[in-house]
PADREN-603485 format. One line per 4 residues: number of its first residue (from 1); their letters; for each residue z, x, y of N, C-alpha, C. Coordinates in steps of 0.1 Angstrom, whole numbers, always signed. Atoms other than C-alpha are relative to their C-alpha. Last residue first. Example, Ala and Ser with C-alpha at 12.3 -4.5 7.8 and 13.67 -1.06 7.14 Angstrom:
2
2	SA	+0/-9/-11/+71/+137/-11/+8/-8/+11 ~ +0/+9/-12/+78/+123/-45/+0/+9/+12
//
This chain:
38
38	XXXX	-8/+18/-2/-1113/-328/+1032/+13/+0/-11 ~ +1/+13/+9/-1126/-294/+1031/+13/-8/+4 ~ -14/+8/+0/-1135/-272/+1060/+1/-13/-17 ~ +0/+6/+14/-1162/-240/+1058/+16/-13/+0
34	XXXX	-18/+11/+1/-1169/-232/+1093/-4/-5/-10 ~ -2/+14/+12/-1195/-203/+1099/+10/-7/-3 ~ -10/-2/+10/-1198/-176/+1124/-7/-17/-7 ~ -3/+17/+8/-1225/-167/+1148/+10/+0/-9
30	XXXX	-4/-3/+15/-1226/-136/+1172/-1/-8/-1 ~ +12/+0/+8/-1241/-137/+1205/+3/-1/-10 ~ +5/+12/-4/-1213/-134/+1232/-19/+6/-11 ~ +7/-5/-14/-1190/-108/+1218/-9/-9/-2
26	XXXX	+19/-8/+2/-1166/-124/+1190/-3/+1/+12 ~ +1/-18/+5/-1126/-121/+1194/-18/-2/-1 ~ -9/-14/-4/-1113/-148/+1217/-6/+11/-3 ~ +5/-3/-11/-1145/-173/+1213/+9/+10/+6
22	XXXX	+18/-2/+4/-1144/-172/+1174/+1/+1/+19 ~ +3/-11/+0/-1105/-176/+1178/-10/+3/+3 ~ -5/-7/-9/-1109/-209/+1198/+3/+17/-3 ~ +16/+2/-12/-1135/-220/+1177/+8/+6/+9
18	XXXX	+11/-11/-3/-1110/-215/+1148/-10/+1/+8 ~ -5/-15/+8/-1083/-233/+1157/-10/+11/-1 ~ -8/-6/-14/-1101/-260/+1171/+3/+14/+1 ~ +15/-10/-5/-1120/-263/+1136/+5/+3/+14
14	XXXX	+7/-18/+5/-1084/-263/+1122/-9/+1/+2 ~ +9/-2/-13/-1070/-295/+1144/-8/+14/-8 ~ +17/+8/-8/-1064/-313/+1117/+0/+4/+8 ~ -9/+3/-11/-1038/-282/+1102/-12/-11/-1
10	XXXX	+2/+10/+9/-1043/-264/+1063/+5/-12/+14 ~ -15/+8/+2/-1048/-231/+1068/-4/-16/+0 ~ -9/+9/+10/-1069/-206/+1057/+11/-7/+3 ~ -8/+6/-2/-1092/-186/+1083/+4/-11/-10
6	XXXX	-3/+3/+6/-1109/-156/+1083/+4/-8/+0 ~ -13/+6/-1/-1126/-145/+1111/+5/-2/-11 ~ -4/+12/+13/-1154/-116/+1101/+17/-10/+7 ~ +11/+8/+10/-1169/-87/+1122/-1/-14/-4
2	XX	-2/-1/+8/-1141/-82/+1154/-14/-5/-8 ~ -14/-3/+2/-1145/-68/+1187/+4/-1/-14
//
């Protein structure tokens, strides 16, 4: 569906956040990456 998530924001729940995109928009096999700073 989609290549690349993007995501920039600034919440504690933001690996939530994105794991729940990453399972909306990628097709079952893809990998992504989570970059978070403290």
């Amino acid at each position: 569906m989609v290549d690349t998530i993007f995501v920039d924001i600034a919440q504690s729940d933001q690996a939530r956040i994105v794991v729940l995109n990453v399972h909306h928009f990628f097709e079952n096999g893809e990998h992504f990456i989570i970059l978070i700073k403290s």
